[in-house]
N, C-alpha and C positions, 0 to 999 in steps of 0.2 A: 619387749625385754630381750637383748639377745642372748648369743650362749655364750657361758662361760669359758666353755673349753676350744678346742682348736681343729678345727677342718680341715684334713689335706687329702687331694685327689692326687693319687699314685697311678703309672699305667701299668700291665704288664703284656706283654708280646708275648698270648700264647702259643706253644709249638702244637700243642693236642690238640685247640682248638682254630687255630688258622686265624686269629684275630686277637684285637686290642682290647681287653679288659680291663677299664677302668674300677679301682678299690678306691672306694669314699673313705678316712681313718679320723674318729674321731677321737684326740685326746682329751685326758682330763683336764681341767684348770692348772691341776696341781701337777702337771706331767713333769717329771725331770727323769735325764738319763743316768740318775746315781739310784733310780729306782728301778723294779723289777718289775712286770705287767703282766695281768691275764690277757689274751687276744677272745674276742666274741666277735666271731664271722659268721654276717648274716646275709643269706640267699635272699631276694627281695628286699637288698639293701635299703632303694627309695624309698621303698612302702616302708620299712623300719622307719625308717629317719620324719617321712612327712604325715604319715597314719600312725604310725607307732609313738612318734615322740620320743625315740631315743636319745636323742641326744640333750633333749633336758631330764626325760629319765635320768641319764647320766649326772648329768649339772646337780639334781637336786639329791641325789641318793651318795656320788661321792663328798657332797658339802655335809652333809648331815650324817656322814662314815657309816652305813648302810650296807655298802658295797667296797670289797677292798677294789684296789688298784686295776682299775679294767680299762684296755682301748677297745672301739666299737667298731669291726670294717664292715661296709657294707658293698656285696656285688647286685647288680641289678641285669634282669636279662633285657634285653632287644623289645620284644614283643610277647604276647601270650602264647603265639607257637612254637618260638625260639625257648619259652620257660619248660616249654613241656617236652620238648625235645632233651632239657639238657637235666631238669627235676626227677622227669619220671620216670620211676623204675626199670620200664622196657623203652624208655627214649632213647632215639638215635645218639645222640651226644652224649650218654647219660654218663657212658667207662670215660669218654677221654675230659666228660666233665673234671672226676672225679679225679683224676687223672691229674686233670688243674689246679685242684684244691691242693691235694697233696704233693708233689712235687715241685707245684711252682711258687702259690700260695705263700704254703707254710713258710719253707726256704727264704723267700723275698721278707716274709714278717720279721722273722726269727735276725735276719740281718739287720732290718730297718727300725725296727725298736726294740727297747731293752726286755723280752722276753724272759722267761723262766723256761724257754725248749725243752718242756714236756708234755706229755698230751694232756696231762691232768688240768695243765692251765688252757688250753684249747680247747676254747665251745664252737660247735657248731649252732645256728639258730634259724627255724625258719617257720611260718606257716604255711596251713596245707602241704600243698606239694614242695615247698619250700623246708618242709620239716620232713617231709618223709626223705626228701636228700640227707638231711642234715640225719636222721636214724643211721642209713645204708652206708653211710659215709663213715659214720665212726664203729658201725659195727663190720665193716672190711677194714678198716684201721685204728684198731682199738690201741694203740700204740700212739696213734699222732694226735685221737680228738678222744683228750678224756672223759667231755661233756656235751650233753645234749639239751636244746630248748626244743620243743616240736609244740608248735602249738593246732589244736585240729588239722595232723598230719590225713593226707591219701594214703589209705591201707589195701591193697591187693592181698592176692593168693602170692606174688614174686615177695613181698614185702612178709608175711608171715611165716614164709619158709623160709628166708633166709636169714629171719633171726629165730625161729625154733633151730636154726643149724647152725647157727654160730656158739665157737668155742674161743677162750680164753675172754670174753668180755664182761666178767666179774668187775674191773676196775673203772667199767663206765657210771654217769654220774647222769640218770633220764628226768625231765621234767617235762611231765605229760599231758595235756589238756586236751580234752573235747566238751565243744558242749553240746547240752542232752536235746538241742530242736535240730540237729543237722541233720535229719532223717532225710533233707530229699533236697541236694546239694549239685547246682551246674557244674561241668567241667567245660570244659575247652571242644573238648571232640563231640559236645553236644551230647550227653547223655548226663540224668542225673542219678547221683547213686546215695543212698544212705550211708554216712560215713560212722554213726555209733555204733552201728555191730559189730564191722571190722575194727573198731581202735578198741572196741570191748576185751574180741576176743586177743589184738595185741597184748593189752593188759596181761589179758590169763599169760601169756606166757614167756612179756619181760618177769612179771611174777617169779617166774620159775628159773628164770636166769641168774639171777643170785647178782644182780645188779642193785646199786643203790639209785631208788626209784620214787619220784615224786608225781601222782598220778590226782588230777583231779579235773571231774565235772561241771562243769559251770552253768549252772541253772536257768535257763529259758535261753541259754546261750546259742546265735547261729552262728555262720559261718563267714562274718564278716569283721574287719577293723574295730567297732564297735567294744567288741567283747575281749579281743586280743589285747590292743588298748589297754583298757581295765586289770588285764592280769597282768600285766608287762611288769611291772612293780614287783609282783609276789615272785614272778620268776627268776629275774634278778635278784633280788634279796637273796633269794631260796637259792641261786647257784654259787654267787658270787662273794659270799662270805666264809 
């Protein structure tokens, strides 16, 4: 069965990062430009699109008016060292990632579809370390990304202090998943770390941010597509209505 809606591959030539970023944008069926659109930008674009199933996510949730009016971009890194260079909190590329996002990103969206150019309509989305970008990003720009997906984001000591110190981010919109088996989780650089105590103690202290925050456990859940998958549904519903 294919999709409904409409795939278009965009490039952009970026200047922070010295290369061609291609954005995957999926519209709805029902896409017209006499309409207004949330943007849902997702780091580990592919993995969205072919693990995730986003894009009949989409098909079946705007047929069945579930979700208002959302296009889906998805960017995809190189390789898994390229991802962690540009994901991860202390990566190389991590500023003029971000950098990306924000001035080139948004700009080129805001132009290329019929946007509502406010943060409130801008999600950021991602797992793992794909989420903890998608955190760090909207909390240094609580202005341009009013919402967040993370699903079992990477939590450091970089990652808890810089939202125990962030100010003015009352108007972010967090939907937050771990689940409760990811006690002893590969990385990239070859070590593995338990990722439930740190998004625990994140909890305690988007808590205390005065954020509006959707936080849940998922039961015997690891740290694979499997589970992500499965919620992908609730977190859509849950943002984009």
């Amino acid at each position: 069965m294919g999709r409904k809606g409409k795939m278009i591959d965009k490039e952009i030539e970026s200047s922070y990062l010295n290369e061609t970023i291609v954005l995957r944008i999926y519209q709805p069926e029902s896409f017209s430009p006499l309409y207004k659109y949330h943007v849902c930008i997702m780091q580990d674009g592919n993995d969205y699109y072919q693990l995730g199933r986003v894009a009949t996510q989409s098909d079946r949730l705007h047929s069945a008016e579930e979700i208002d009016n959302t296009v889906f971009i998805g960017i995809q890194y190189q390789d898994r060292y390229d991802r962690w260079k540009k994901y991860h909190p202390d990566g190389d590329q991590n500023e003029a990632y971000t950098k990306f996002l924000v001035r080139e990103v948004v700009p080129f969206l805001d132009e290329f579809l019929p946007t509502y150019n406010m943060g409130q309509s801008r999600t950021l989305m991602g797992d793992s370390l794909a989420g903890t970008l998608a955190l760090m990003t909207a909390f240094k720009y609580p202005n341009t990304f009013g919402k967040v997906i993370m699903q079992s984001p990477y939590v450091n000591d970089t990652v808890l202090e810089t939202v125990k110190n962030a100010d003015s981010v009352q108007t972010i919109d967090i939907y937050h998943t771990i689940g409760t088996d990811e006690t002893d989780v590969g990385l990239t650089n070859g070590n593995n770390e338990d990722f439930v105590k740190p998004n625990k103690e994140l909890k305690e202290i988007l808590d205390s941010k005065g954020v509006t925050y959707h936080y849940h456990e998922l039961e015997g859940g690891e740290h694979t597509w499997k589970y992500w998958q499965k919620d992908l549904p609730n977190a859509l519903k849950t943002m984009f209505i």
